[in-house]
N, C-alpha and C positions, 0 to 999 in steps of 0.2 A: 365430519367423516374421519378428520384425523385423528380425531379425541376414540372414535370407537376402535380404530384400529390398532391404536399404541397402548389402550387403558389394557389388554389384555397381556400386555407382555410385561408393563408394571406391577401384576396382582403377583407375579410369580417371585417379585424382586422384593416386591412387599413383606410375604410370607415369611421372607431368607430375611428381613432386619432381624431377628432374635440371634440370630448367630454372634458369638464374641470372638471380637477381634484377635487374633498375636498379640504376644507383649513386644514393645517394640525395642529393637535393641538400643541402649542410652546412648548417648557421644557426649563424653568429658568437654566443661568447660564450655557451653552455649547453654541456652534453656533449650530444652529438647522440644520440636513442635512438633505436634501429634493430630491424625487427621479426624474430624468430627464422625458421628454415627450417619448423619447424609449423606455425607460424601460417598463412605461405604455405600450408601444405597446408591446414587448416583452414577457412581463409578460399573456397579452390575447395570442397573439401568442401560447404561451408553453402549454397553457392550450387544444388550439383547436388540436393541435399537441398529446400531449398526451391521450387525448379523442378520437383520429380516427385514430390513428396508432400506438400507443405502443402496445406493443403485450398482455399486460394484459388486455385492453379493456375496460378500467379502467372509471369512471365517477368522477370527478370531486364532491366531493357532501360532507356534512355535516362532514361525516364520517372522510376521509380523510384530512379535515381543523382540524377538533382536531390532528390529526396525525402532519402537518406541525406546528400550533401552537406548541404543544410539543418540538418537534427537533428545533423549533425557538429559544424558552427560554434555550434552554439545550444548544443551540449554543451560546449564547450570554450569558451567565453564567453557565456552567457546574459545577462547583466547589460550587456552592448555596453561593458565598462569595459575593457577588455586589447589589442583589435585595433585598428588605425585603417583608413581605408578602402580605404589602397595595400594593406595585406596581404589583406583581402576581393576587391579586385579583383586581385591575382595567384589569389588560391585561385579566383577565378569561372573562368579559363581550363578547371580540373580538373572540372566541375558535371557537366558530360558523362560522364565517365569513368570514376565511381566503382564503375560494373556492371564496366565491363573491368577495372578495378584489381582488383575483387576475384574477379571470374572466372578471370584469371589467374593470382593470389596473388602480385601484386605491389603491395605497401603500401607503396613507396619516398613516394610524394604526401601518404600520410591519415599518415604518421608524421614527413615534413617540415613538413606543418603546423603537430603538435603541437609540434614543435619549434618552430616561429615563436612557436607560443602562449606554451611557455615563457619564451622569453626576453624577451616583455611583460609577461607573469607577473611577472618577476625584476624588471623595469624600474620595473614599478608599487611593489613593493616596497621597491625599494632609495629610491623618491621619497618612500614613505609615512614610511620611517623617518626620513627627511633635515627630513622636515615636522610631525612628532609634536610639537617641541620650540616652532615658531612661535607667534607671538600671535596669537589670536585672540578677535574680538568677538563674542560671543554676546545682545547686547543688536541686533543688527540681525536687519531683517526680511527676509532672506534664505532660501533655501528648499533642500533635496538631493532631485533627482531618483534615487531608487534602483531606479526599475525602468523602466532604457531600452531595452525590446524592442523598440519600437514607434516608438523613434528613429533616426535617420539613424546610423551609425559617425561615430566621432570624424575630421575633417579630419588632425589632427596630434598630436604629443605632447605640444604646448603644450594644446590643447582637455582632452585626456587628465589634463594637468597639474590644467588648471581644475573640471574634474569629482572627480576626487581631494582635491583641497584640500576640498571639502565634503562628502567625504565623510569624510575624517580629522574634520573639525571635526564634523559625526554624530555619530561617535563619543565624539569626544571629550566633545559636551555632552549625552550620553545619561550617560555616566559620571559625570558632574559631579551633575545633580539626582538619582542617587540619594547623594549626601551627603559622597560621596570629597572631598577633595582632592586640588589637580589637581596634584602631584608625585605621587600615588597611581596618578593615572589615566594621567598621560604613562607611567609605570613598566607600567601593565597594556597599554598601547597597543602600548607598545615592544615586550613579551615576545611579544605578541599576533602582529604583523608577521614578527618574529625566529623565530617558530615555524611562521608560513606560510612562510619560506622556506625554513627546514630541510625541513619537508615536501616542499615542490618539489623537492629536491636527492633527495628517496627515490625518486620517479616513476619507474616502470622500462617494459619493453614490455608485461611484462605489464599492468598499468593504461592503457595507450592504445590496447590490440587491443583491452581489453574496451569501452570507452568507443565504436571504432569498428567492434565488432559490434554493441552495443545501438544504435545509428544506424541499423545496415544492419538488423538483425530487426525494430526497430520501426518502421519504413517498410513494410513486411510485413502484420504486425497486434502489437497490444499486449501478446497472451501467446506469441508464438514467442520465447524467448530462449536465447542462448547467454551459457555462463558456462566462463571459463577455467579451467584446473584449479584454482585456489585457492579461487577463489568457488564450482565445482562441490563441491566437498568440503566449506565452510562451509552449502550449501543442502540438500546430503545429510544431515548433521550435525543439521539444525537439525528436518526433514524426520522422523527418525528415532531421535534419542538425547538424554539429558539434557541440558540446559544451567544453570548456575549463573549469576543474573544479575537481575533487574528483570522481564524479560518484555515486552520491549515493543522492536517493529521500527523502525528508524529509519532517512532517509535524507537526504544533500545536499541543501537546495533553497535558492539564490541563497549559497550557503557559509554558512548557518544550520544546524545539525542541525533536524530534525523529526521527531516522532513519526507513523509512519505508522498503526501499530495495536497494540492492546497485547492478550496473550495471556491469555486468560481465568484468573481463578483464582491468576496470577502476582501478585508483590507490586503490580507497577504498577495491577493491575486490582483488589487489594484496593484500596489507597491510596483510592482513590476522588478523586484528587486529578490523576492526569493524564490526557489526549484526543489521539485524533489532531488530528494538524494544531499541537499544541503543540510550542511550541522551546525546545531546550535551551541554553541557552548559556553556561554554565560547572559545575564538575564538580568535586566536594569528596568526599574520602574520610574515612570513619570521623565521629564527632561531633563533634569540631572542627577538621578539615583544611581549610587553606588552601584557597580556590576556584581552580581552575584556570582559564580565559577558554580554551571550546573555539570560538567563532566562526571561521571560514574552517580548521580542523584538517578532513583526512581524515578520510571515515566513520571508516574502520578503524581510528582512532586515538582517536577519541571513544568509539567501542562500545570500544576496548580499557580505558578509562577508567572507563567504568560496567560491566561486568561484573567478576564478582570471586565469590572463594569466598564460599558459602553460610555465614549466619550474620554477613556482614560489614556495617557500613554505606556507604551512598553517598550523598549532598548532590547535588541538583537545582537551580540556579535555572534556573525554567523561566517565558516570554513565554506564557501562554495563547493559544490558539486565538482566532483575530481579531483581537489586537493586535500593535502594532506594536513595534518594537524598546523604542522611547522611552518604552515603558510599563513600571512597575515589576513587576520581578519576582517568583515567590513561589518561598520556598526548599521543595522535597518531599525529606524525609527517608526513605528505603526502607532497607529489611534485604534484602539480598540471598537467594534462596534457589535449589533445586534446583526447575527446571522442565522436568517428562517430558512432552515435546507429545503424543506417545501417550495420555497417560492424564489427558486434559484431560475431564473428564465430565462428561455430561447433571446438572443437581441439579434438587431440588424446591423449592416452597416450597406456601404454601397461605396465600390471604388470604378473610377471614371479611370480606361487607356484611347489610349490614339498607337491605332496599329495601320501602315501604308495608307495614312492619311484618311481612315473611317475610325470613328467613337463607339466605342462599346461602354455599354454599365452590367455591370456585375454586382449581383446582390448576394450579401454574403452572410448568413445565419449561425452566429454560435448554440451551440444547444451542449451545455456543461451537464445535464443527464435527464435521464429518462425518468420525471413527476409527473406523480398526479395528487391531488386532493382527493385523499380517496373519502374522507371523513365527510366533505363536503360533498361529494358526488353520492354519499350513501344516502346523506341528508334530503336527497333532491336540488340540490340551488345547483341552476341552469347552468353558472355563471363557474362551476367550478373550473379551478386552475389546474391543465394540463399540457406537457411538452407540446401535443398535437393543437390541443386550440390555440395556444400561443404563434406556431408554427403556420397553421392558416391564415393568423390574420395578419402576420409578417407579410407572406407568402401575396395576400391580398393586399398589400399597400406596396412592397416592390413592385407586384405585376401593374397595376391601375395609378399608380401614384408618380413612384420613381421609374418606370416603364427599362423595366433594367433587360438585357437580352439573354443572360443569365442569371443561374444560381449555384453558387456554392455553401455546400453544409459540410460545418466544422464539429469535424467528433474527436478534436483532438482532446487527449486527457478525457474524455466522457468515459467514467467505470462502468454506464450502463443505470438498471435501475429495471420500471416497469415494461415488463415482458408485452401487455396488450400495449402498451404506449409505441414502443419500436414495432409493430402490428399496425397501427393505425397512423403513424407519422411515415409509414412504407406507402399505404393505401392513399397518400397523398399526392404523391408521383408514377405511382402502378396503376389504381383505382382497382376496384376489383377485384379479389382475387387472393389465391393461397402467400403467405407470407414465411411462415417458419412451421417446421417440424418439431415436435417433441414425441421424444420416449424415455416412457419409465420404467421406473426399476422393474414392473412385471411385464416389461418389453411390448408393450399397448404404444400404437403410434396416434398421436393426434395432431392435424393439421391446424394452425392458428390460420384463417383466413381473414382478410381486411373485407367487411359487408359494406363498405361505402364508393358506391360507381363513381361520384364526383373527383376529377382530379382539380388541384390544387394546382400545381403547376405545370403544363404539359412541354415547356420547353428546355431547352438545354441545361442539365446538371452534372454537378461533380460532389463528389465527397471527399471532405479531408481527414485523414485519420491517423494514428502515430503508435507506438509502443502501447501505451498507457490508454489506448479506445477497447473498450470490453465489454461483453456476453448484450445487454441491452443493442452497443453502438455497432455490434459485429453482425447481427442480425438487421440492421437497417441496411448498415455498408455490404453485406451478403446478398438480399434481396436486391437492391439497387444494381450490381454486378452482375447476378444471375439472369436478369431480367433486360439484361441490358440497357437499363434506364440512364444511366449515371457513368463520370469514367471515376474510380475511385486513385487519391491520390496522397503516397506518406510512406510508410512504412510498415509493414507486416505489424498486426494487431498483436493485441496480448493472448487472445487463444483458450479464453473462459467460455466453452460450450455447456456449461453443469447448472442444473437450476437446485436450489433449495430452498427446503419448507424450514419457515421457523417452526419451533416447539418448546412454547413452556412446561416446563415437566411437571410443575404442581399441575395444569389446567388437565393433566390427559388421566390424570390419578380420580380412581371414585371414592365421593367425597368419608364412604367408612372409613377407607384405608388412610384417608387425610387426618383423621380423628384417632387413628393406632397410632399413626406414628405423630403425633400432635404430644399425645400420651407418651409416647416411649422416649420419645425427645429430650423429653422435657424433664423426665425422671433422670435420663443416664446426663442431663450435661448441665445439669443447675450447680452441678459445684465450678465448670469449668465459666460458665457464666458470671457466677462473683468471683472467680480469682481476677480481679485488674492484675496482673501481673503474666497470667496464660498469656500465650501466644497463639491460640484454640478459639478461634472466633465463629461461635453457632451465630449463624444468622436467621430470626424470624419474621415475621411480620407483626403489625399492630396486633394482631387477632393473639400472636404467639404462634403461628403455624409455621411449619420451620420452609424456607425459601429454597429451591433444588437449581436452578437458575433455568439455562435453555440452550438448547441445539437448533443449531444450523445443521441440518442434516440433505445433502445431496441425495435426489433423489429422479432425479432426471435428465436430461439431455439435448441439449438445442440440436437441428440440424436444418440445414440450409433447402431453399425449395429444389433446389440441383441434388441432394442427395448428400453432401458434402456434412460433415461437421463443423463448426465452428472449434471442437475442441482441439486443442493441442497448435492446430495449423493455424487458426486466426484466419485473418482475410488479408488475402498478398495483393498490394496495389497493381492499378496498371499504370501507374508511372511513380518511380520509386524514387524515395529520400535514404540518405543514408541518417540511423538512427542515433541519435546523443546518448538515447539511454541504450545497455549494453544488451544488444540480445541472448547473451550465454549466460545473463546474471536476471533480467528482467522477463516474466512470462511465464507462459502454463507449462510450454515444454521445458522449464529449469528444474519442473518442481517432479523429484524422482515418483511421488507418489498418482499424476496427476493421470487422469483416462484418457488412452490414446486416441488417438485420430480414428474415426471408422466412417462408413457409409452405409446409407440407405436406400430405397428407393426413392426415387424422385418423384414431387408433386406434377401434378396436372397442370403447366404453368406453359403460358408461350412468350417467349423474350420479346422486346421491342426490336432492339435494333442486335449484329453482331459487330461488337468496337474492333476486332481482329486488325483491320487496315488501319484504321483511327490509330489504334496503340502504336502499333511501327514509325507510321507520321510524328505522332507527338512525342514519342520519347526520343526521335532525333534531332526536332527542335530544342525539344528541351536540353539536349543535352549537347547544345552547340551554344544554347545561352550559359550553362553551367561551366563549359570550358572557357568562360570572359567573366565569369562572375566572381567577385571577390569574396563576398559571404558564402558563396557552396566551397570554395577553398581554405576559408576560415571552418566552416563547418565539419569538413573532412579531417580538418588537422584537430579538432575538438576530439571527433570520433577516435585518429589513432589514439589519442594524448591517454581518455577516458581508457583505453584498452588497454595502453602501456600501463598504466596505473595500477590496473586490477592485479597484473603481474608480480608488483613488488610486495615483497613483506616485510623488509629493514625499511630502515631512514638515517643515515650521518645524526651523531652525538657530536660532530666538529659545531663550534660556534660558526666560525666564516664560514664554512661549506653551508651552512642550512642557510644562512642570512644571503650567498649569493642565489640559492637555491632560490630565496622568494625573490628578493631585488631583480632575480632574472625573470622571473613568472610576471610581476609588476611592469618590468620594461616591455617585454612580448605583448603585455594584455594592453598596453597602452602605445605600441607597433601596432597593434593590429585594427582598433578602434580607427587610429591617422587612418590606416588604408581605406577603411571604411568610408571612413568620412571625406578624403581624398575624391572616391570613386564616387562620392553624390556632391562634391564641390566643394564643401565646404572646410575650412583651416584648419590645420593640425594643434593638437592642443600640446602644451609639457606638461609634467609630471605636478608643478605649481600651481594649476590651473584647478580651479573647482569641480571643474565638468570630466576631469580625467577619470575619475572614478567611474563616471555613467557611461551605461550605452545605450548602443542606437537605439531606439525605442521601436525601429520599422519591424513588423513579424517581415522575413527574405519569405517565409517558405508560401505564406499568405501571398504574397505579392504573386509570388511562381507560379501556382496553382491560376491566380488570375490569367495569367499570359495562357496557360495550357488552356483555358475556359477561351481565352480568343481565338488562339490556335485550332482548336475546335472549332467554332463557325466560322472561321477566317477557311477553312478548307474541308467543309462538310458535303460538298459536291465530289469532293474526289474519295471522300469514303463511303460512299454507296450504300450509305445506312437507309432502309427500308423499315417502314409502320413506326417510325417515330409517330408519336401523340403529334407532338406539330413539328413540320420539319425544321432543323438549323436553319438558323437566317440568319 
């Protein structure tokens, strides 16, 4: 259906390949990269695409070209360290333009920019190195602005000059107080620069189409993205077959790697050692390989770094989550291994309390996202593997086996996944009945209902969910709430109500048009093909047929059986944590481009119980153990600490200052551990001690949530909950 709807708006994008480009304007001194004839087509493609089928309904127009212009420049120097302000004020002439540039599929403007960028790039570079060697005083009280978003562009190259000097010297006295010598360190500095600019020499078009369509789709909304052919084939990949490696997603942010998420059950998520939002910054193979220094290297060159055969080791040092560069690093040692995102599964566990002298068991099901084997389910075999089968027969060995009197389902970090999978692992605890609301872009409502009467579990449940539970986990955690099944318990979700359809753009093309332009390709770009030295990378297939890549393209809408969206608002617990990750930096509502909140009508749904009295009960228990508890005050001082942080843009160039700066953070973090371990009895450690490094390994918030699951049957009489499937006991 999708091939017939979209092959029509491609013949029109087709016909328009004959058109010839702009010449594009040169930039002295880099090789000038110049964008291929696909792209051109591509780039008209995404537009006609996004004009008559995204679900915002969206026009292409004036408005929105400032919008990608913006995200362009901010993609291509965030840090405000590379442009000065004559090159900002030549690129302001183009702000208008960007809708017709790529309406047209003419990208002579968004790829002479990059060009300009480069060769500031290059400029900055070739200063840093010329300046690694200088003297510098780190006994002054002097300071490095490293996050100038929010400041003016630099006047000139002398300003530029001045801003770089302190940040070389950054560096440099960040390397100094962990213990180096500074022939050690000018030597790491050096290779460090020397290795940014071999990378800048790799940059091809591919890499600046893609850079200048995530500008254009994310001006859009946050999840429509196009990915060129390389990256479409690493997302497929990663989407549907093994991978050998660590397990854990990562991306560019200010030329730091950062962890974005780490893959449940992978080594990274045994380790128990690293978090999103942690930085990686340098990179050591096997038990005692040299560290690499991967700061300011290409994603793809870092992930090339840390991934590696199963069985192998790899060396981390990694900047924890909320600190800053200047703080010492800790080394994580993983074993690489084989990671099948398919078969990432539901587990169990079961924790035993004694509450005024009665035993409760509590069974407790992590479910890290919403799989299925679709391959295998298409195949027929019975046996195929999915979050819901998996789920049932948890669900059937707590109830019959460990005879637990609860359940709790952990959706913490779950991004989601299949849409009928959170439909049918609902219909587990509902039976019966309407699940989720979708509408699309031609504003058609279709009710997702769960056709299986059998309940799985009819007695007491909770859901646990955090920041980082999304569109899949927010439609379980939604129905559960709505339905009054479950008491949901964490922190206000991430607020991803948007579904979208893949689309390979060759597959929606008819196959003459694939045969023109097979032809027309092939002619205009066979010289750019043998020049090894272009920077103009045509990509085609074995056949020779040139590769378009694919969209993610939004085109529809979760809503809750209550009428509610999931979008924007997420699902707000009824008994609340306070969050680690930032809610003003983390979530759908950060993202300026993202579809607001609305409503619907509501499904034909009858609730179980109303939690109204429940919630008032429990959240005062809770928050009378919260007032004794040492980990919710550890946790809250994480919260402001994380906030204060976000606030700062300098850092002290002083030596002592930075060095008490972490010795202080060091002392606090091993303050605070004692208190911990004070409050469960056991001995305070020093600084000399091997175990000072770790922590408690206990999840607080897991445990919490237990107590609020006894708290519930411990006083289920006095909340007058009516038509539960089976009553609290």
């Amino acid at each position: 259906m999708l091939k017939k709807i979209f092959t029509i708006t491609l013949t029109a994008a087709v016909l328009a390949c004959n058109a010839q480009p702009k010449a594009q304007k040169p930039v002295e001194g880099v090789i000038n990269i110049k964008p291929d004839d696909q792209q051109s087509l591509v780039s008209r493609e995404l537009v006609s695409l996004i004009e008559n089928y995204n679900y915002k309904k969206i026009k292409v127009n004036d408005s929105i070209s400032s919008i990608i212009f913006d995200r362009y420049i901010k993609a291509l120097d965030p840090s405000r360290s590379y442009f000065v302000n004559a090159d900002i004020t030549e690129f302001e002439k183009s702000r208008y333009n960007f809708d017709d540039y790529l309406r047209e599929g003419d990208l002579s403007v968004p790829f002479y920019m990059f060009n300009v960028y480069l060769k500031r790039y290059n400029q900055r570079i070739d200063y840093s190195l010329s300046r690694v060697n200088a003297k510098y005083d780190f006994n002054q009280n002097d300071s490095y602005v490293y996050d100038r978003e929010k400041l003016p562009w630099a006047a000139s190259q002398n300003e530029l000059d001045n801003i770089w000097n302190k940040r070389i010297k950054y560096e440099l006295v960040n390397l100094k107080i962990t213990g180096s010598d500074q022939a050690k360190n000018i030597e790491t500095l050096t290779k460090r620069y020397q290795n940014l600019k071999s990378q800048a020499a790799k940059v091809n078009n591919q890499d600046v189409f893609q850079i200048l369509m995530d500008s254009f789709t994310e001006a859009i909304d946050p999840h429509t993205n196009y990915f060129n052919p390389r990256n479409a084939e690493t997302f497929n990949q990663e989407m549907s077959r093994s991978l050998e490696g660590i397990g854990a997603t990562l991306q560019l942010d200010n030329e730091v790697t950062k962890i974005v998420s780490i893959v449940a059950g992978s080594p990274a998520f045994k380790s128990k050692q690293l978090n999103a939002g942690d930085k990686i910054i340098a990179v050591a193979q096997g038990e005692n390989g040299e560290f690499e220094d991967v700061i300011g290297w290409r994603i793809d060159n870092t992930v090339a770094k840390i991934k590696g055969p199963k069985g192998t080791v790899v060396r981390l040092k990694v900047i924890p989550v909320g600190q800053d560069l200047s703080s010492k690093p800790k080394i994580v040692t993983l074993v690489r291994d084989k990671i099948i995102l398919e078969e990432q599964s539901a587990k169990k566990s079961v924790k035993t309390i004694t509450d005024n002298g009665k035993t409760y068991k509590i069974g407790i099901i992590k479910i890290p996202a919403f799989y299925a084997d679709f391959k295998a389910a298409n195949a027929g075999d019975p046996n195929y593997k999915s979050t819901t089968r998996d789920v049932r027969l948890l669900l059937d060995t707590l109830k019959n086996m460990d005879k637990v009197d609860a359940v709790l389902v952990d959706l913490r970090a779950n991004g989601g996944g299949s849409l009928n999978e959170a439909v049918e692992l609902s219909g587990l605890f509902v039976g019966k009945g309407p699940v989720v609301q979708v509408k699309d872009y031609r504003n058609s409502v279709k009710v997702y209902d769960d056709e299986e009467s059998r309940v799985a579990w009819s007695g007491p449940l909770g859901v646990m969910v955090d920041r980082l539970s999304a569109s899949a986990s927010e439609i379980f955690a939604g129905a559960m709430q709505d339905y009054g099944r479950g008491i949901i318990i964490g922190t206000q979700t991430y607020g991803k109500g948007t579904v979208q359809s893949s689309i390979d753009l060759n597959s929606i093309m008819n196959p003459s048009m694939i045969q023109k332009l097979m032809s027309l390709f092939n002619k205009k770009n066979e010289t750019a093909k043998n020049d090894k030295n272009s920077n103009t990378v045509t990509i085609v297939d074995k056949n020779g047929v040139p590769v378009l890549g694919q969209i993610n393209l939004t085109m529809a809408k979760f809503y809750r059986v209550s009428g509610n969206s999931t979008q924007h608002k997420g699902v707000i617990p009824d008994i609340q944590f306070p969050s680690i990750y930032p809610l003003d930096k983390i979530g759908e509502d950060t993202e300026p481009s993202a579809l607001p909140f609305d409503m619907i009508k509501a499904s034909n749904y009858t609730p179980f119980n109303d939690f109204t009295l429940a919630k008032a009960t429990l959240n005062q228990l809770h928050n009378q153990r919260m007032e004794k508890s040492v980990e919710y005050k550890i946790l809250k001082e994480d919260v402001a600490e994380v906030k204060q942080k976000e606030n700062e843009t300098s850092v002290p160039l002083n030596e002592a200052k930075l060095k008490a700066e972490r010795d202080q953070i060091e002392n606090k973090n091993l303050a605070r551990l004692n208190e911990i371990r004070a409050s469960k009895g056991l001995p305070a450690l020093s600084k000399t001690d091997k175990a000072a490094n770790k922590t408690i390994n206990d999840d607080f918030i897991e445990d919490e949530s237990v107590k609020i699951m006894v708290d519930l049957m411990r006083n289920a009489d006095n909340f007058k909950l009516t038509n539960n499937i089976n009553s609290l006991k």
